[in-house]
N, CA and C atoms as an extended XYZ file, in Angstrom:
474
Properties=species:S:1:pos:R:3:atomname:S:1:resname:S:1:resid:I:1 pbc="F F F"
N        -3.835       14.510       14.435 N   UNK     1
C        -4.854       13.476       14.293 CA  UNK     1
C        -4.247       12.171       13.809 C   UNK     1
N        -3.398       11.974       12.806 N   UNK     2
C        -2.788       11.019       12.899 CA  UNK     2
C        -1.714        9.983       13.341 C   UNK     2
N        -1.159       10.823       14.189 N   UNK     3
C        -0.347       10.462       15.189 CA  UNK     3
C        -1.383        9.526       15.945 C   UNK     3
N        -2.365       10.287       16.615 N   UNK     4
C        -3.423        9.793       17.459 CA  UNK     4
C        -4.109        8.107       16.825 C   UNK     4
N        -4.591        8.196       15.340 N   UNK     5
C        -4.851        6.868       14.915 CA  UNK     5
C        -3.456        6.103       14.883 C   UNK     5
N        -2.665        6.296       14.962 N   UNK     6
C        -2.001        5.473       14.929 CA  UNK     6
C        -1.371        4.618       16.100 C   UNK     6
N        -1.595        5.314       17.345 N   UNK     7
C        -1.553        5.433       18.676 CA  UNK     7
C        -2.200        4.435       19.126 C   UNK     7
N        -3.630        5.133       18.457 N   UNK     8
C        -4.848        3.980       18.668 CA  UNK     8
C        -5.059        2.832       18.035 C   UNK     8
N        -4.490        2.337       16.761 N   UNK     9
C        -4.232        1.209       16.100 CA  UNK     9
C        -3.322        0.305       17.185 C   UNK     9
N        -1.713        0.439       17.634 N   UNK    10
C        -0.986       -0.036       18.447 CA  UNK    10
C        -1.333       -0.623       19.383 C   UNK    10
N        -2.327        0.433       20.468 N   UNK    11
C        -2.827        0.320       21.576 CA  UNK    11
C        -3.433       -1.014       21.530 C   UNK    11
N        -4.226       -1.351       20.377 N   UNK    12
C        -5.119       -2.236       20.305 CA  UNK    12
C        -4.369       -3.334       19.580 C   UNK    12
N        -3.561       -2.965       18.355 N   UNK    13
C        -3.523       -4.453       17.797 CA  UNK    13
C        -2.109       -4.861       18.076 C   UNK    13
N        -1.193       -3.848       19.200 N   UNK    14
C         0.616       -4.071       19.231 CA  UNK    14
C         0.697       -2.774       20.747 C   UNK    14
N         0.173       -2.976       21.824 N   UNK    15
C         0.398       -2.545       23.252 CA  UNK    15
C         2.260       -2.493       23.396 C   UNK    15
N         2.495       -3.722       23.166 N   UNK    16
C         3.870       -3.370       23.438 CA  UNK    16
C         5.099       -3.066       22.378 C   UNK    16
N         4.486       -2.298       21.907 N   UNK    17
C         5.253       -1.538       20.348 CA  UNK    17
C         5.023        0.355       20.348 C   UNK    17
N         6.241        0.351       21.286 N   UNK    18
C         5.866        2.127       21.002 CA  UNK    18
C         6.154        2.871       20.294 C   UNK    18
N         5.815        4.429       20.125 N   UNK    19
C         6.276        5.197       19.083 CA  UNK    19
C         7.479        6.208       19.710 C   UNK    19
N         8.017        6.362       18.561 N   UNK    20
C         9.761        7.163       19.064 CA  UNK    20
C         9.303        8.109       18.476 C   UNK    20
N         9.006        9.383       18.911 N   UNK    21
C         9.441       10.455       18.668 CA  UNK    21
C        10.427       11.265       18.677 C   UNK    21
N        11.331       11.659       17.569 N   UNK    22
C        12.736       11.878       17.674 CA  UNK    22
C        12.357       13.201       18.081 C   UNK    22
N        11.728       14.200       17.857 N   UNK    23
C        11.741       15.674       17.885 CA  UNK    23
C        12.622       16.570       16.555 C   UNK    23
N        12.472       15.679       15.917 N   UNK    24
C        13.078       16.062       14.788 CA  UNK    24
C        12.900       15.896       13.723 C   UNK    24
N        12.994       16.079       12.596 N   UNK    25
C        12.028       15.194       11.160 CA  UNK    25
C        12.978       14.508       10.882 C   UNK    25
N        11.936       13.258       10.630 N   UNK    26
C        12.214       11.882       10.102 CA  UNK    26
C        11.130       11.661        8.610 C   UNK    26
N        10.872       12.819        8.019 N   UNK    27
C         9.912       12.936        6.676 CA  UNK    27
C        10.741       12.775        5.730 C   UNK    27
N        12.272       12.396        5.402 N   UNK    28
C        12.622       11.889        4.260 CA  UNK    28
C        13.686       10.396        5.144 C   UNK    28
N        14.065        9.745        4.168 N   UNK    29
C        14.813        8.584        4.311 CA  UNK    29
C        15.990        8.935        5.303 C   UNK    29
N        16.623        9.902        4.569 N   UNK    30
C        17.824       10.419        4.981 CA  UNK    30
C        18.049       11.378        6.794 C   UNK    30
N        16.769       11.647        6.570 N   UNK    31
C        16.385       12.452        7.845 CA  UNK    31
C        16.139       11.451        9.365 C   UNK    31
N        15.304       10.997        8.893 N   UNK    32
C        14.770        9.554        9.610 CA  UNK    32
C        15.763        8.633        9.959 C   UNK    32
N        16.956        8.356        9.284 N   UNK    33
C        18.092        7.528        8.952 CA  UNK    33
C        19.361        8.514       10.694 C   UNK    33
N        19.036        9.455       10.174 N   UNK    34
C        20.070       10.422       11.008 CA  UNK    34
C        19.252       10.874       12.493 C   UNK    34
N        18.563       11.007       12.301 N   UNK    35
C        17.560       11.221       13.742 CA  UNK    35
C        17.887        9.543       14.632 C   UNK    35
N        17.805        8.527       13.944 N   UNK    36
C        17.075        7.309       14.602 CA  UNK    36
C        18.970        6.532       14.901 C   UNK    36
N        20.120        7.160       13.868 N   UNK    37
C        21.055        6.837       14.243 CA  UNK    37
C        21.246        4.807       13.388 C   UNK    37
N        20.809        4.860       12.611 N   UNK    38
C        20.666        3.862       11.721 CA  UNK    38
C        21.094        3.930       10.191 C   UNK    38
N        21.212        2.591        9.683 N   UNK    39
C        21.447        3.331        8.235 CA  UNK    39
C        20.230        3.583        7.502 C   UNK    39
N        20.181        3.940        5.940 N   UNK    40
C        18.919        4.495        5.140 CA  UNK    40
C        17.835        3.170        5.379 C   UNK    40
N        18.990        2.141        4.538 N   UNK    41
C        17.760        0.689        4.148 CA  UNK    41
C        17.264        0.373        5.927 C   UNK    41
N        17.221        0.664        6.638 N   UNK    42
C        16.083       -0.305        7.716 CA  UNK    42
C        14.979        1.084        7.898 C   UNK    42
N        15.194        1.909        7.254 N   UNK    43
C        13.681        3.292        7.301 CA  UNK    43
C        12.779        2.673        6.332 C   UNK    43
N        11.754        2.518        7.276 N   UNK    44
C        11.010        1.619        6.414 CA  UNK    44
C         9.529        2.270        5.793 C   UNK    44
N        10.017        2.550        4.265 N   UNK    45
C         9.004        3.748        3.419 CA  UNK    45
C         7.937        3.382        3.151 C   UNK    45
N         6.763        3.985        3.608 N   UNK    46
C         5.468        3.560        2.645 CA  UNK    46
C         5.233        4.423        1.447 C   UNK    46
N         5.008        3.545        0.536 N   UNK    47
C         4.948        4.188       -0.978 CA  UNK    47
C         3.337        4.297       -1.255 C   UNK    47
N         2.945        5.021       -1.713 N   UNK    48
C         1.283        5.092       -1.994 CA  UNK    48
C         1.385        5.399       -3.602 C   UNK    48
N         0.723        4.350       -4.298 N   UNK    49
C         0.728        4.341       -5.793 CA  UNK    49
C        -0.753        3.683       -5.951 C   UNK    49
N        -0.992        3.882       -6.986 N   UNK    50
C        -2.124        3.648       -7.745 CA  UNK    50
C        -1.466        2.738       -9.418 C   UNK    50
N        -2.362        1.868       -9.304 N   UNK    51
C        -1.911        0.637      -10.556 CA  UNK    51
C        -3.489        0.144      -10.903 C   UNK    51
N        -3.708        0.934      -11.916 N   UNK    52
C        -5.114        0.486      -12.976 CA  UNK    52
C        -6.278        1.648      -11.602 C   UNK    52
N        -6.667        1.386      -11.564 N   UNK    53
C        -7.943        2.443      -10.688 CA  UNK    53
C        -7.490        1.979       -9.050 C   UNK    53
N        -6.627        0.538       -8.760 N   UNK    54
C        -6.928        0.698       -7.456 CA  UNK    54
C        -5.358        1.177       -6.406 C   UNK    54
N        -5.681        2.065       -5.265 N   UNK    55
C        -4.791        2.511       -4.590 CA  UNK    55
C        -4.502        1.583       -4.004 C   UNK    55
N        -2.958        1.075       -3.490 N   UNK    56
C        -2.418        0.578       -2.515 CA  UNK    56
C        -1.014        0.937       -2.324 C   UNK    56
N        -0.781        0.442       -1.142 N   UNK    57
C         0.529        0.994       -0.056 CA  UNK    57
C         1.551        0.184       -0.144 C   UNK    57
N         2.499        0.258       -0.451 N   UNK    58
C         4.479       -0.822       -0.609 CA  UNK    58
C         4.986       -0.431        0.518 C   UNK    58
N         5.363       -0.926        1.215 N   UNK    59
C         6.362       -0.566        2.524 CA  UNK    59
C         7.663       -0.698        2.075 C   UNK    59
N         8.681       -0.716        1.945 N   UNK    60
C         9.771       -1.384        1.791 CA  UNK    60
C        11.437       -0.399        1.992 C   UNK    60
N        12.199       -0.926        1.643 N   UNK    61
C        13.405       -0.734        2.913 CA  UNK    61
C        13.752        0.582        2.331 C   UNK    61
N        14.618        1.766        2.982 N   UNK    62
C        14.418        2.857        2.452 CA  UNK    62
C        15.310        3.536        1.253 C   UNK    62
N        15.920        2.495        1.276 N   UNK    63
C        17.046        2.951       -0.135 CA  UNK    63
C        16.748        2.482       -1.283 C   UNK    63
N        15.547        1.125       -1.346 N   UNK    64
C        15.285        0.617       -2.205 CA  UNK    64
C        14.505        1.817       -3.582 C   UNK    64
N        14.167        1.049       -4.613 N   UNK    65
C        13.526        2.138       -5.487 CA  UNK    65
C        12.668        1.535       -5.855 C   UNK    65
N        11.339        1.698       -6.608 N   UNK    66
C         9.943        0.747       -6.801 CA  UNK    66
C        10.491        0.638       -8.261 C   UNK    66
N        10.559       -0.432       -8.885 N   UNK    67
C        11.351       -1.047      -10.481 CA  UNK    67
C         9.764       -1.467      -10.934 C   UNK    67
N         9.768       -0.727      -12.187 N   UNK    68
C         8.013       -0.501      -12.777 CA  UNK    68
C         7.976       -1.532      -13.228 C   UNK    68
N         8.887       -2.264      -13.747 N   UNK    69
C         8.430       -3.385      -14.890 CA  UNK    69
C         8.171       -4.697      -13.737 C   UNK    69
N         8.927       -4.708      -12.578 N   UNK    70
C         8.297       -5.750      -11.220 CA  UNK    70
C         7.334       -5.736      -10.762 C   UNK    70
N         6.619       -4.037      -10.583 N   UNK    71
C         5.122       -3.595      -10.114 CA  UNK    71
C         4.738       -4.047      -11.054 C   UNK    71
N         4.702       -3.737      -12.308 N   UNK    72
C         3.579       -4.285      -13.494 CA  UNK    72
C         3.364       -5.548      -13.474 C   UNK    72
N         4.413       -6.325      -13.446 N   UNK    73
C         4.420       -7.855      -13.669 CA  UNK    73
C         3.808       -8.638      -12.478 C   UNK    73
N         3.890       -7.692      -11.143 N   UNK    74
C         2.739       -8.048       -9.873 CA  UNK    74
C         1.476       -7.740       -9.934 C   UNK    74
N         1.074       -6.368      -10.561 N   UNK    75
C         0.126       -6.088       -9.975 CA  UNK    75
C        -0.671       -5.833      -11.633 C   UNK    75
N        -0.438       -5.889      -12.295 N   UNK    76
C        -0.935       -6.207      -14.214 CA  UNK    76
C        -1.369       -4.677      -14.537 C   UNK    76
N        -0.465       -4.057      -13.854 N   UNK    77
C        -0.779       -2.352      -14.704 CA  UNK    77
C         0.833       -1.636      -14.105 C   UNK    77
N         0.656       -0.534      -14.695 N   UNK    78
C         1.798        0.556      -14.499 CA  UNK    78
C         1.738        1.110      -13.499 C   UNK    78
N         2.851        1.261      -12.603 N   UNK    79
C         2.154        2.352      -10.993 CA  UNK    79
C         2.439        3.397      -11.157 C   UNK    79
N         1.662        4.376      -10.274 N   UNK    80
C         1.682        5.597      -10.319 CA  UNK    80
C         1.496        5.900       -9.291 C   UNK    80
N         2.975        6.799       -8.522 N   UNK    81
C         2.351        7.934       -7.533 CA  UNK    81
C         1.672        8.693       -7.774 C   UNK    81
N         0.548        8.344       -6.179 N   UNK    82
C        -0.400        9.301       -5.669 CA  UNK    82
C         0.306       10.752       -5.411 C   UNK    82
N        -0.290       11.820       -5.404 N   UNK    83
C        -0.193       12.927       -5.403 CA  UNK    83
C        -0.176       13.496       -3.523 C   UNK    83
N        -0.054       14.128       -3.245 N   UNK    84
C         0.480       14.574       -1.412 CA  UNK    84
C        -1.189       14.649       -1.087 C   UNK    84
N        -2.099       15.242       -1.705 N   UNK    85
C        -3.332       15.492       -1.464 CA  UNK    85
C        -4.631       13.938       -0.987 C   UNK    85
N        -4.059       13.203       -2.332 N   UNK    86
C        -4.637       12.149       -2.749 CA  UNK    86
C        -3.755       11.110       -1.222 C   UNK    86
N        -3.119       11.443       -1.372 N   UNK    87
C        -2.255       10.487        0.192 CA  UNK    87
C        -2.473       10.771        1.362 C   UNK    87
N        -2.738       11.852        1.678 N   UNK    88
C        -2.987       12.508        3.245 CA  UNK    88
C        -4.989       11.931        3.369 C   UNK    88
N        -5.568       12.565        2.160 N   UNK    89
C        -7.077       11.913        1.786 CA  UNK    89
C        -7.239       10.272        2.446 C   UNK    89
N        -6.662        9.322        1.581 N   UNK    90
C        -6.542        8.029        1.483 CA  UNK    90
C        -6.165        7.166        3.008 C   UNK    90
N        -4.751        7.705        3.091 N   UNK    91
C        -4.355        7.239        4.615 CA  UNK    91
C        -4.828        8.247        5.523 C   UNK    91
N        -4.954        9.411        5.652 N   UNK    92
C        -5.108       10.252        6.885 CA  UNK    92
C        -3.480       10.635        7.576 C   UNK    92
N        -2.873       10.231        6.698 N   UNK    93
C        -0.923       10.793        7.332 CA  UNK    93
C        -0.567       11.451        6.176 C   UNK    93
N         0.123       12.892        7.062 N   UNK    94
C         0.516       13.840        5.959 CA  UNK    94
C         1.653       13.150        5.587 C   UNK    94
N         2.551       13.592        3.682 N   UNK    95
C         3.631       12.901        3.267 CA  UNK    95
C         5.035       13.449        4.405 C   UNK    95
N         5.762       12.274        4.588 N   UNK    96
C         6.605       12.054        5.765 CA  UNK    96
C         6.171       12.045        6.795 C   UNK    96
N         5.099       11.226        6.681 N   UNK    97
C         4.544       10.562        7.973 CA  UNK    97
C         3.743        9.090        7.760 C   UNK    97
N         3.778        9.222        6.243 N   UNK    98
C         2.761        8.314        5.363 CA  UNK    98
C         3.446        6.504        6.688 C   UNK    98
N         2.415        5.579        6.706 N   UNK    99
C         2.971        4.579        7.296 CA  UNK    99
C         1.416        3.746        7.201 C   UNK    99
N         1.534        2.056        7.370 N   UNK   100
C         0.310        1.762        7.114 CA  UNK   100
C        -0.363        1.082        8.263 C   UNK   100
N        -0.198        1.744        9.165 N   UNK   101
C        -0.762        1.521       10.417 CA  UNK   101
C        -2.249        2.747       10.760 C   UNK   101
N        -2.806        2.602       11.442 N   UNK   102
C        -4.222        3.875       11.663 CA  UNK   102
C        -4.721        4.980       10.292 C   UNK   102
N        -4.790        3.319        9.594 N   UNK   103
C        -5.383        4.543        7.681 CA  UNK   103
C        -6.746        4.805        8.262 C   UNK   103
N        -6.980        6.342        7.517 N   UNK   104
C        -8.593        6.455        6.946 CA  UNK   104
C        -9.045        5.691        6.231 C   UNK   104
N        -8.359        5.275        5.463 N   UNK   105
C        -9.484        4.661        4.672 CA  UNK   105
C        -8.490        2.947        4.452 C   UNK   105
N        -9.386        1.705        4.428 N   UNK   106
C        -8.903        0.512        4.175 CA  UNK   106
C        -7.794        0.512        2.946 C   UNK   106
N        -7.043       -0.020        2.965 N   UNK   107
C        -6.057        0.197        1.918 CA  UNK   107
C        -5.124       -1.214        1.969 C   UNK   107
N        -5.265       -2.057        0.163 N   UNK   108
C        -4.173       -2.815        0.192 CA  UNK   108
C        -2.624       -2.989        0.508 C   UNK   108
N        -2.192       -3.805        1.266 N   UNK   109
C        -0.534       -3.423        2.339 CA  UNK   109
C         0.329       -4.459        1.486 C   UNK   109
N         1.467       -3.816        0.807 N   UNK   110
C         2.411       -5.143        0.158 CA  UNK   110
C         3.610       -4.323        0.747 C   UNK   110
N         4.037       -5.486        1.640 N   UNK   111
C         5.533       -5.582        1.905 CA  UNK   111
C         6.935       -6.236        0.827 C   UNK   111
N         7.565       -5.458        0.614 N   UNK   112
C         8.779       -5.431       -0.388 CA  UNK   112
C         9.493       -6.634        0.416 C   UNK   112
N        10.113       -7.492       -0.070 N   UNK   113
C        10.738       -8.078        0.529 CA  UNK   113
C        11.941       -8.028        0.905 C   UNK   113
N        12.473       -6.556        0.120 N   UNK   114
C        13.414       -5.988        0.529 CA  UNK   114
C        13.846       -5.599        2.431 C   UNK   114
N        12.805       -5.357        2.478 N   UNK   115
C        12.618       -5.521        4.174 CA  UNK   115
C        13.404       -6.314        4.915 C   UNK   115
N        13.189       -7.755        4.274 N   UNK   116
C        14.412       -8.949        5.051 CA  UNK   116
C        15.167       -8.765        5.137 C   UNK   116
N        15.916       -7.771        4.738 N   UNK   117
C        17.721       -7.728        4.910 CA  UNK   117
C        17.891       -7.192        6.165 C   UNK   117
N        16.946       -6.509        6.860 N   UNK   118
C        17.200       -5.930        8.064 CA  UNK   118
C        16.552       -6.620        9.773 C   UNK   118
N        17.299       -6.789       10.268 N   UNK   119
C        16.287       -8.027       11.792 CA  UNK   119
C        15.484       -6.719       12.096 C   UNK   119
N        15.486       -5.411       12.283 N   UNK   120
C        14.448       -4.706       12.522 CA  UNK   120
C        14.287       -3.158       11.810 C   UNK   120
N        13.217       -2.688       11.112 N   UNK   121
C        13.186       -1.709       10.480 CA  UNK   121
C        12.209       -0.547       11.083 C   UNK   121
N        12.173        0.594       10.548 N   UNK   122
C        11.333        1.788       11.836 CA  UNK   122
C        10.344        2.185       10.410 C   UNK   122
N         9.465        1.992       10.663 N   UNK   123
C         8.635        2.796        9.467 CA  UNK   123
C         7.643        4.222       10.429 C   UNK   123
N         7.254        4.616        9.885 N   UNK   124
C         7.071        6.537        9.998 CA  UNK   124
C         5.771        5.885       11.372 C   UNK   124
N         5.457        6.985       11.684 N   UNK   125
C         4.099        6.179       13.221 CA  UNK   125
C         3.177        7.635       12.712 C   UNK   125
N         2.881        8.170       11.812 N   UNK   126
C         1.989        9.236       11.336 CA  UNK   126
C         2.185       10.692       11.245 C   UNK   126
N         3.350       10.763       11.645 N   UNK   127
C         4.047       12.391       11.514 CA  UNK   127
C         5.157       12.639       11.267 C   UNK   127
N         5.618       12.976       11.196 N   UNK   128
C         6.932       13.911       10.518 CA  UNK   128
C         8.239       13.700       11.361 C   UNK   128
N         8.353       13.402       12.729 N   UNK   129
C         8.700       13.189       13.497 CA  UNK   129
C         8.666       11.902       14.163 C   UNK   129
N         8.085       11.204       13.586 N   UNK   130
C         7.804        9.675       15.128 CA  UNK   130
C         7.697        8.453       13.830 C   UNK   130
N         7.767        7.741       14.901 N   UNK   131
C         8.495        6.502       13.793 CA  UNK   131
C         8.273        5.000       14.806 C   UNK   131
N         8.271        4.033       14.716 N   UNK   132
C         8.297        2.511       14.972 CA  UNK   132
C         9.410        1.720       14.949 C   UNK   132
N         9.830        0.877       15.696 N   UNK   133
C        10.744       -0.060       15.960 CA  UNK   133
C        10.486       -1.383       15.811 C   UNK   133
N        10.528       -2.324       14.789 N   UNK   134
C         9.673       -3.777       15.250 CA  UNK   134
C        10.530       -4.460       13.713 C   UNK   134
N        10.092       -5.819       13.799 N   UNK   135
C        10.711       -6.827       12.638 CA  UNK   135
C        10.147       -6.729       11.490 C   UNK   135
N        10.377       -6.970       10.422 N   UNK   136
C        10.160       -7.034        9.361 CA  UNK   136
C         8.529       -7.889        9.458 C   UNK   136
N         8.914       -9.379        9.665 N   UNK   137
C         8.010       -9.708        9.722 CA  UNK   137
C         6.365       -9.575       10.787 C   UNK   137
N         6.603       -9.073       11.612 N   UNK   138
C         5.967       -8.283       12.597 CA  UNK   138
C         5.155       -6.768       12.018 C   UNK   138
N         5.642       -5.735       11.174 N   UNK   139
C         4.975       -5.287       10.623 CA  UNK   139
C         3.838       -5.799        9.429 C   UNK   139
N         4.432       -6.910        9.073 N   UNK   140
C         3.926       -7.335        7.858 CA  UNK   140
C         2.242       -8.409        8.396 C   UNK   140
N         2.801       -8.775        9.687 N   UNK   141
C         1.212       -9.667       10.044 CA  UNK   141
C         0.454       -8.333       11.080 C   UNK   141
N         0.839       -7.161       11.552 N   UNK   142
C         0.255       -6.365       12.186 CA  UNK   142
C        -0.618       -5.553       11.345 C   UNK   142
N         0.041       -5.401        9.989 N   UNK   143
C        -1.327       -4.786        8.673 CA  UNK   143
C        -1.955       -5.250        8.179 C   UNK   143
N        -1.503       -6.733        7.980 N   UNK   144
C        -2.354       -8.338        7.497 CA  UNK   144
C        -1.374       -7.407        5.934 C   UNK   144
N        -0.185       -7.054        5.921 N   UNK   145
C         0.575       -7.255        4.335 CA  UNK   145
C         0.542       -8.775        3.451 C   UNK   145
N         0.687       -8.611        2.607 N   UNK   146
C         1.291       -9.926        1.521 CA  UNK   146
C         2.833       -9.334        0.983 C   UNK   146
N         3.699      -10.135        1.281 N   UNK   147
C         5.030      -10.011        0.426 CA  UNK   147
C         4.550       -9.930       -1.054 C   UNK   147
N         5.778       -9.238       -1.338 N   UNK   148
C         5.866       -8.999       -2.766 CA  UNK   148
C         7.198       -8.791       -2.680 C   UNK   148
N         7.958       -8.748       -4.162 N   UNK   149
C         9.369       -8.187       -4.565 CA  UNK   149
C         9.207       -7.437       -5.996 C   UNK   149
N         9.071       -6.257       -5.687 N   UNK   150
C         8.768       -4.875       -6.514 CA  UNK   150
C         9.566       -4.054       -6.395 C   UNK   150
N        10.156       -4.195       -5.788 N   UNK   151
C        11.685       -3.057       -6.034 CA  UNK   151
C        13.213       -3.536       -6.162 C   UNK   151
N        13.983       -2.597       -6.894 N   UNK   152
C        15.158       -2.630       -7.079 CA  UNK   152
C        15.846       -2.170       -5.923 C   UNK   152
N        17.412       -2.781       -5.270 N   UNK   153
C        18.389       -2.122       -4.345 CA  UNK   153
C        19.168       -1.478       -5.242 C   UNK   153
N        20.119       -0.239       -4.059 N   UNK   154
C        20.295       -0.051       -5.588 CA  UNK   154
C        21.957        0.207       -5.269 C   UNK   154
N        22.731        0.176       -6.441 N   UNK   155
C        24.072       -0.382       -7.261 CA  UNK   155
C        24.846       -0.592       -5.941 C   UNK   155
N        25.929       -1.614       -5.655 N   UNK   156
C        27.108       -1.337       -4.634 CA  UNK   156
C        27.784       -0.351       -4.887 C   UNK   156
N        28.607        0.401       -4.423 N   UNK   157
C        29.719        0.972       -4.813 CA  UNK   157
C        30.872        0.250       -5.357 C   UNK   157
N        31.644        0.300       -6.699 N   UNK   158
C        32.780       -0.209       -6.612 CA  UNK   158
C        34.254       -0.080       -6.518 C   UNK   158
């Protein structure tokens, strides 16, 4: 079923944006990263947290990490992951498939701006398996997102 809304979101608001189904899981960073033949940061994660009573969705690049004291200082409370139940409920995509394209239910969209580092990133298309190809900024006006910078990259190697 959610494959299908999400199908049907495209169809209508991005016709020429298809979904890749690798046949393989792409439900963690690392998985998704190796299926799609890319590195981690252009897998592009939706995070589902809750900050003071209201739920909303972070997209952002896949190596990044959500840095609490940046969420707080954006959004004027502490975040908290949603629970697998409370996420599949909310969006209608089981976890490793989570993406903010064909939600059940309306849901605030903040793009990390971590995103920019990459000319194109794949975020999940509603299953476990299938995934999106498109620009940073292109996802971000296809959900109607607002930038934000809420997460940390994290250390170089030295």
């Amino acid at each position: 079923m959610s494959l299908d809304s999400v199908r049907a979101f495209l169809r209508e608001k991005a016709p020429d944006v298809g979904i890749i189904d690798q046949g393989a899981s792409t439900a963690t960073v690392n998985e998704a990263a190796l299926a799609l033949g890319v590195e981690p940061g252009q897998i592009a994660k939706t995070l589902s947290i809750r900050v003071n009573d209201e739920a909303i969705l972070i997209v952002a690049r896949g190596d990044a990490r959500l840095d609490n004291r940046k969420t707080k200082a954006a959004f004027g409370g502490r975040p908290r992951m949603l629970g697998a139940e409370d996420v599949e409920a909310l969006t209608g995509h089981p976890v490793g498939g989570v993406c903010p394209f064909g939600l059940a239910t309306p849901l605030p969209i903040y793009c990390d701006v971590s995103l920019k580092d990459f000319a194109e990133v794949y975020p999940a298309a509603g299953s476990r398996t299938s995934s999106v190809r498109l620009t940073p900024d292109r996802l971000a006006a296809l959900v109607d997102a607002r930038w934000t910078d809420v997460c940390s990259l994290p250390a170089l190697p030295e």
